[in-house]
N, C-alpha and C positions, 0 to 999 in steps of 0.2 A: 690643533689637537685632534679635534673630529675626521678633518683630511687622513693624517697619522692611522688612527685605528682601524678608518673603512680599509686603507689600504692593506692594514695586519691584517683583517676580516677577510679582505678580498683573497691575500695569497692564503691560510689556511682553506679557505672553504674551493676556492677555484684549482689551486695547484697541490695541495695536500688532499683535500677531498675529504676533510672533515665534517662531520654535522653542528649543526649549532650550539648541543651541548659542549660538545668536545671544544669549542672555539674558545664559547664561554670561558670555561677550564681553563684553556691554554691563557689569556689574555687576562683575566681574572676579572669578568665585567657579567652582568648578568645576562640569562637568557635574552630576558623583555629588552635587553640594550643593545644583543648584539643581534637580532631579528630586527631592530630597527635599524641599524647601521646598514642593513644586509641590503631593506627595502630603499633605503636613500641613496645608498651606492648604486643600485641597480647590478648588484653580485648573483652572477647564475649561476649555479652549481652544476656541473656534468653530471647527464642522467644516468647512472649507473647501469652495467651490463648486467642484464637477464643471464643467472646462472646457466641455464639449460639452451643460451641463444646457438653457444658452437655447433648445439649437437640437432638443432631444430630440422638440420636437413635431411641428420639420420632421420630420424623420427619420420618426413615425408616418404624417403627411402623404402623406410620399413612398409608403410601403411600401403606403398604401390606394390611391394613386392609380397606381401598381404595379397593383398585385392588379384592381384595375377596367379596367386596360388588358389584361391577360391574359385577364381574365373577356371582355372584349367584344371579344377577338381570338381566340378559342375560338368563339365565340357566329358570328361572321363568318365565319370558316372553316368551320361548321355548317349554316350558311344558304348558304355555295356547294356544299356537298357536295348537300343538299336539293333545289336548284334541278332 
């Protein structure tokens, strides 16, 4: 019977991607039972993606292309002081 449920446990939390409420719910066992199921099965849940992870590279993008407008608006303001 225990075999049985880790395995329910396993495919909601592993391949649905449930949280443990939700499992509860689905299976109709309590919390306290199915956080123990979870730890005996040795069930790891995929770390969920960082909303903002697609766009992490804009964001370096921006901050160079930032930094490069600064640099040659320093560099501009140098070359009228010069003149």
């Amino acid at each position: 019977m225990e075999d049985h449920l880790v395995n329910q446990v396993r495919h909601l939390r592993e391949v649905e991607g449930l949280s443990i409420r939700q499992t509860a719910d689905a299976l109709g066992l309590s919390r306290k039972k199915t956080t123990r199921l979870i730890k005996e099965g040795g069930i790891v849940r995929k770390k969920r993606k960082r909303i903002l992870e697609d766009y992490a590279r804009w964001g370096d993008l921006f901050l160079y292309g930032l930094t490069a407008l600064v640099i040659a608006g320093m560099a501009v303001a140098l070359f009228r002081k010069l003149r």
